[in-house]
C-alpha positions as a Python dict, from the first residue, in 0.01 Angstrom:
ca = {
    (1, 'X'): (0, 0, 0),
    (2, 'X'): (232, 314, -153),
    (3, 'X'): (104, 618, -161),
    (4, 'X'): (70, 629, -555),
    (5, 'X'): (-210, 353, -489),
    (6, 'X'): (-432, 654, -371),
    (7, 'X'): (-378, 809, -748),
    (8, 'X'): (-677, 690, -955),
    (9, 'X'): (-434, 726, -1283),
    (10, 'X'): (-189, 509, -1080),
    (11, 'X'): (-390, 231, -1034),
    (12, 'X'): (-541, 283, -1399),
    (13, 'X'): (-161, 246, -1538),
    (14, 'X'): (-89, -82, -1327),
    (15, 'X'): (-370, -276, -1404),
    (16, 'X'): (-354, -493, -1700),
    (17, 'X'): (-709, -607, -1691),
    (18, 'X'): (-824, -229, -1763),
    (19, 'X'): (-918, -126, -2075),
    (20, 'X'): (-910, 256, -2214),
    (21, 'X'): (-1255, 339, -2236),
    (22, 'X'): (-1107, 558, -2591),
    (23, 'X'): (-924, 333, -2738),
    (24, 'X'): (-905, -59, -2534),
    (25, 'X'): (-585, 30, -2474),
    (26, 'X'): (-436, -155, -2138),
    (27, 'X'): (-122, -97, -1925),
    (28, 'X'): (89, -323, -1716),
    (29, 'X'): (291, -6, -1516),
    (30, 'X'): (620, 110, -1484),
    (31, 'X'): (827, 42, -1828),
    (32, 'X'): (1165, 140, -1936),
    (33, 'X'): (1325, 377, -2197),
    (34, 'X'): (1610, 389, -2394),
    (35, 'X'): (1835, 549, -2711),
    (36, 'X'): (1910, 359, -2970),
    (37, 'X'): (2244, 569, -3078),
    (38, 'X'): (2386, 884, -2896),
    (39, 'X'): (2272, 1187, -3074),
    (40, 'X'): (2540, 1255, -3266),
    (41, 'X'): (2574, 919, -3437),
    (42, 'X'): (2534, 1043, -3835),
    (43, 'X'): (2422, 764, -3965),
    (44, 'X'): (2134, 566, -4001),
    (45, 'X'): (1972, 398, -3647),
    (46, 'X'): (2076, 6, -3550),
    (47, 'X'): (1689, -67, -3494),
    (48, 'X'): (1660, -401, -3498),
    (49, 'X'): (1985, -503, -3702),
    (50, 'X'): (2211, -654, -3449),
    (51, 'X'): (2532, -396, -3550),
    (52, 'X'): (2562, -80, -3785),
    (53, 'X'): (2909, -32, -3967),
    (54, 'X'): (2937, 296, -4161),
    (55, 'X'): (3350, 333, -4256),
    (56, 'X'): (3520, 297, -3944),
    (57, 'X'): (3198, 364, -3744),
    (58, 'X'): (3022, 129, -3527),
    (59, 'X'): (2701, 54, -3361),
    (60, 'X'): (2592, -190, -3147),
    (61, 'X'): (2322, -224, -2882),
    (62, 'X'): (2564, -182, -2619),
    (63, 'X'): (2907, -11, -2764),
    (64, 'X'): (2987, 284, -3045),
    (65, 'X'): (3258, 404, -3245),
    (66, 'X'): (3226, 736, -3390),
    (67, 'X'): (3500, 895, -3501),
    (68, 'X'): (3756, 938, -3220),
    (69, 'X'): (3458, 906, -2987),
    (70, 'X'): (3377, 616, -2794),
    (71, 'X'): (3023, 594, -2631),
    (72, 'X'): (2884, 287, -2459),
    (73, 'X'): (2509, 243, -2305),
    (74, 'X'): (2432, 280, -1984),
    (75, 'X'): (2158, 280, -1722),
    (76, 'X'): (1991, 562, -1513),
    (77, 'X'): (1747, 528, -1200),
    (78, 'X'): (1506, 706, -1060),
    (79, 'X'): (1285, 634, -783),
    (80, 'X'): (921, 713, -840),
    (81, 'X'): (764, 879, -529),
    (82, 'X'): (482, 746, -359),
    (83, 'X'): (602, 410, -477),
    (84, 'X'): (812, 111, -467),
    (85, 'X'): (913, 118, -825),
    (86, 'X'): (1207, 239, -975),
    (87, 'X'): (1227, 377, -1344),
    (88, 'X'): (1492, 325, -1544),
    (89, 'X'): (1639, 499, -1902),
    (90, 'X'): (1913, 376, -2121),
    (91, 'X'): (2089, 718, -2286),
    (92, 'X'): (2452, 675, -2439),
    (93, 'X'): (2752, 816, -2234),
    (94, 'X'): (3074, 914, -2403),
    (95, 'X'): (3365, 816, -2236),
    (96, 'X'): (3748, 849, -2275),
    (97, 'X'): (3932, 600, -2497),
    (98, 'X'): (4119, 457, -2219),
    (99, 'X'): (3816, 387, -1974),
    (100, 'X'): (3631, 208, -2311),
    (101, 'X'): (3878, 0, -2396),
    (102, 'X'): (3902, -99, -2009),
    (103, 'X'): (3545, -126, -2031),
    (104, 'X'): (3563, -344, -2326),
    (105, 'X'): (3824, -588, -2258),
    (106, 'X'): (3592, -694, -1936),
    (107, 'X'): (3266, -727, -2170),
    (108, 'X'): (3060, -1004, -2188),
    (109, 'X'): (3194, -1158, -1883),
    (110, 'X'): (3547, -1183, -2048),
    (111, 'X'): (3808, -1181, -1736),
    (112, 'X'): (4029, -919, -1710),
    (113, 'X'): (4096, -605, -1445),
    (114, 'X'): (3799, -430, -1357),
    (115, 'X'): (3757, -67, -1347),
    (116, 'X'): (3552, 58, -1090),
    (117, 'X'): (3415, 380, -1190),
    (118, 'X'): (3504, 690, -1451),
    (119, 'X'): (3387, 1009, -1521),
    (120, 'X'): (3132, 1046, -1851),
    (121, 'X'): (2938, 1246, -2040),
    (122, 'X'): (2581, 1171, -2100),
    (123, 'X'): (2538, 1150, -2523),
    (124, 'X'): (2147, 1190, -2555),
    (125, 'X'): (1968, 1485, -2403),
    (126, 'X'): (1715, 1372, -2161),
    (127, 'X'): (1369, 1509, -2096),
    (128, 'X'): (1317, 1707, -1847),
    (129, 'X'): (1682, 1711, -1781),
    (130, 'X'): (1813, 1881, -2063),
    (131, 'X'): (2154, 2098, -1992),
    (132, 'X'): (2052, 2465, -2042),
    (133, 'X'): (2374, 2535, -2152),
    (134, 'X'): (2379, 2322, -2439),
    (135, 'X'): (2669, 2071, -2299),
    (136, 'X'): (2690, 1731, -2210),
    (137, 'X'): (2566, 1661, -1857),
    (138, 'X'): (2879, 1522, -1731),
    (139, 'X'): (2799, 1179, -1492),
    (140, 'X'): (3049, 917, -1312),
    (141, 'X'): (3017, 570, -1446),
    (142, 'X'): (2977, 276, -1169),
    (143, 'X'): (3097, -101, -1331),
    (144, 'X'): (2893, -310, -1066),
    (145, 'X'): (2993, -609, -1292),
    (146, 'X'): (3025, -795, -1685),
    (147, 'X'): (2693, -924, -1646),
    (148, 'X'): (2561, -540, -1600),
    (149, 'X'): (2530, -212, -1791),
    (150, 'X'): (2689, 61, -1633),
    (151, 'X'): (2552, 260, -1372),
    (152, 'X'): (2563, 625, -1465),
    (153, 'X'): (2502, 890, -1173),
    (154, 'X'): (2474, 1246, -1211),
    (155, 'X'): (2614, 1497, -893),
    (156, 'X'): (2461, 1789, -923),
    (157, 'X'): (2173, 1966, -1113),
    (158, 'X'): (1814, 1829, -1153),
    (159, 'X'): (1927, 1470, -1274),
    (160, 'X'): (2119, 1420, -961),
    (161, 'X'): (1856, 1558, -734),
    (162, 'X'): (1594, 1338, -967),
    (163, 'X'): (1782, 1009, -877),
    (164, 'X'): (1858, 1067, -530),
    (165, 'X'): (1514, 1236, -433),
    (166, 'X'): (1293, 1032, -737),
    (167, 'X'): (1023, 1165, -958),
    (168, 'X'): (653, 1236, -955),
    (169, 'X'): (416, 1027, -1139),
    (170, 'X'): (316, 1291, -1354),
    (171, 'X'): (719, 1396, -1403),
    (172, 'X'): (712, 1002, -1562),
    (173, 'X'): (429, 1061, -1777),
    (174, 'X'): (602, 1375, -1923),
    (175, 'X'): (881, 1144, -1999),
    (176, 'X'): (707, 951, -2149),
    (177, 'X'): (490, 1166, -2332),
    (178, 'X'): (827, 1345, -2436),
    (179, 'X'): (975, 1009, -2567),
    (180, 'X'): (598, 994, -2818),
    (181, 'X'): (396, 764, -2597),
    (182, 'X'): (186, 998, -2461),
    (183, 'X'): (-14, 810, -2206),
    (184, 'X'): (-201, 1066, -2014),
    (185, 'X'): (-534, 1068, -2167),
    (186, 'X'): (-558, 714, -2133),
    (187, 'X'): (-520, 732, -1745),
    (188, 'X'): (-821, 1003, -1675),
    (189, 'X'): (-1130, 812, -1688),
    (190, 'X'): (-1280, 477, -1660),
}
């Protein structure tokens, strides 16, 4: 038993067989989010077309060309507290040239030299975790394999203290809420 299973609205958001006495809406728990271009991509959003080419732009669910910028998808963790669980989001990170390419020519399992890890810049602005100056939050990228998205992980600030320390329950549903599935009103009652 976690400590989250003494949260009412805990166990209301990890049981299936529960229906929202509003609406019949049910939950199954923890879910992921992610971006599906970094926020300065110009042009329209992939969706569910497999690739976007605008010019010599490019979008795919996993790599981007825009401009001289090259951004690729990666993952973020955080530990929920009280819990077992882990949640994860899927922002864009813009990376140099040099460290993409590297990136790339080991993609999809092809076989050449690893790189390890390289420093990044995070290309969507998270909530809660926006940079209140307006900049990138800069983040070191962790290659734990082809098979894998990379690891981003943040050193300092709240999104460093957020994945080593985890977030609340009701830090998630702000997230959530912030991303337009606002689930909180759901959770209060049986």
């Amino acid at each position: 038993m976690s400590l989250l299973d003494l949260d009412a609205r805990w166990r209301r958001f990890n049981n299936p067989d529960r229906k929202c006495p509003c609406c019949g809406q049910s939950f199954s728990g923890v879910f992921d989010l992610g971006f599906d271009h970094p926020s300065t991509w110009p042009h329209e959003a992939r969706e569910d077309q497999p690739f976007v080419k605008v010019g010599e732009d490019q979008l795919s669910p996993d790599l981007c060309r825009q401009g001289e910028d090259r951004f690729i998808r990666v993952v973020l963790s955080f530990p929920i507290q009280g819990s077992e669980e882990l949640f994860h989001m899927t922002p864009w990170a813009r990376l140099e040239p040099a460290a993409f390419y590297a990136y790339l020519d080991t993609f999809d399992g092809r076989d050449a030299p690893a790189i390890d890890e390289c420093p990044a810049e995070l290309a969507n602005s998270l909530p809660g975790f926006e940079a209140e100056t307006g900049t990138p939050l800069p983040v070191m990228l962790q290659f734990l394999g082809a098979e894998a998205r990379p690891v981003a992980v943040a050193s300092s600030g709240a999104l460093a203290k957020a994945q080593r320390d985890g977030i609340s329950f009701d830090q998630l549903l702000d997230i959530y809420a912030a991303f337009g599935q606002d689930i909180r009103p759901h959770l209060l009652q049986d």
